[in-house]
C-alpha positions in Angstrom: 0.0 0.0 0.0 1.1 3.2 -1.3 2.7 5.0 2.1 2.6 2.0 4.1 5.2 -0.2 2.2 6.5 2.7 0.5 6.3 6.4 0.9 4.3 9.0 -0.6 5.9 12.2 -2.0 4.1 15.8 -1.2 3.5 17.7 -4.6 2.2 21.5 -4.9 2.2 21.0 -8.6 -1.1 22.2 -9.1 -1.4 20.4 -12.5 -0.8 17.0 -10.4 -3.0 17.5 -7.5 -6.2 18.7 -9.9 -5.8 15.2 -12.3 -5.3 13.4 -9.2 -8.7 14.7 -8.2 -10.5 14.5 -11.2 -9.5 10.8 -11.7 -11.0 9.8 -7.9 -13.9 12.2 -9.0 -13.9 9.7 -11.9 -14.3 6.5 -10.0 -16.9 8.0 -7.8 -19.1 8.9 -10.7 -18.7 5.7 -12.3 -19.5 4.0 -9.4 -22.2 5.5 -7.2 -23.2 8.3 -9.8 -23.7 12.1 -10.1 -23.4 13.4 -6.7 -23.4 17.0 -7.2 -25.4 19.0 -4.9 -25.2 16.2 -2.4 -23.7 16.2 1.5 -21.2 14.0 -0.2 -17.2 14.4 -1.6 -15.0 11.7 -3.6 -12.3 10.6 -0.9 -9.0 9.4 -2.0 -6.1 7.9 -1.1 -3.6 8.6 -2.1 -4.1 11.9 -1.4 -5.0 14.4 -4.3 -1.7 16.4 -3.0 0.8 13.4 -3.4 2.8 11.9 -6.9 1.0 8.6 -6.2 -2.5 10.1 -6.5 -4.9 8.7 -8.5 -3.6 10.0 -12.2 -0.7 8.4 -11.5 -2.1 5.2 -14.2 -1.0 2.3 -12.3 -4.6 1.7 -10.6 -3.2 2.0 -6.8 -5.8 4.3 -5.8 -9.0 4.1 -3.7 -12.4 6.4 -3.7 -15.3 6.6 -2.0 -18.1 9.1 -1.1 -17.8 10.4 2.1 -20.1 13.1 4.1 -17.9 16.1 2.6 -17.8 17.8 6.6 -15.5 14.9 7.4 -13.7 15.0 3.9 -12.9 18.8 4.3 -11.7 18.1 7.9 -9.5 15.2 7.1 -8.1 17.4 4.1 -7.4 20.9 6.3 -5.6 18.3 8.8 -3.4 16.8 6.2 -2.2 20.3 5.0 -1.6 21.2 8.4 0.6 18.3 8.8 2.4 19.0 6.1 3.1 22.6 7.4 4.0 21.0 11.1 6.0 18.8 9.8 8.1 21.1 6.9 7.1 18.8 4.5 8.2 20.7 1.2 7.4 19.8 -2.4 9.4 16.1 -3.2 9.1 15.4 0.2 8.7 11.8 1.4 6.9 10.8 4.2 4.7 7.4 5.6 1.2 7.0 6.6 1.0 5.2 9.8 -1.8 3.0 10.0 -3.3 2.3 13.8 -6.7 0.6 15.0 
């Protein structure tokens, strides 16, 4: 698993982080449908702000709808991890994964 086994690397490209995006966007609306103008956000991980995100082409990516209050929280703590930690762009770093 992407930052588990291996690490993930930070990217501000903003090119990067937007395909990353739209291709989790993608797999949500392939799979549960249009959800615009619903509680709901595409979730991904890899996060949207790493190289390994979802446009990366080798299909190591997950999505899902979530209730968008929890997908905006989880996303304005990430970035605030990255700025308490100094993670720049090209960074690497792990995700710990805990019960």
């Amino acid at each position: 698993m992407p930052g588990v086994s291996a690490p993930l690397y930070r990217t501000l490209n903003g090119a990067i982080q937007d395909a990353n995006n739209g291709a989790a966007r993608k797999t949500c609306d392939e799979v549960w449908g249009p959800y615009d103008g619903t509680l709901l956000n595409c979730d991904e991980y890899p996060f949207a702000t790493t190289e390994e995100g979802a446009a990366k082409g080798d299909g190591n990516y997950s999505a899902r709808l979530i209730g968008a209050r929890d997908n905006q929280a989880a996303g304005s703590w990430l970035v605030s991890n990255y700025t308490l930690n100094c993670l720049l762009d090209g960074d690497a770093f792990y995700i710990a994964i805990t019960p």
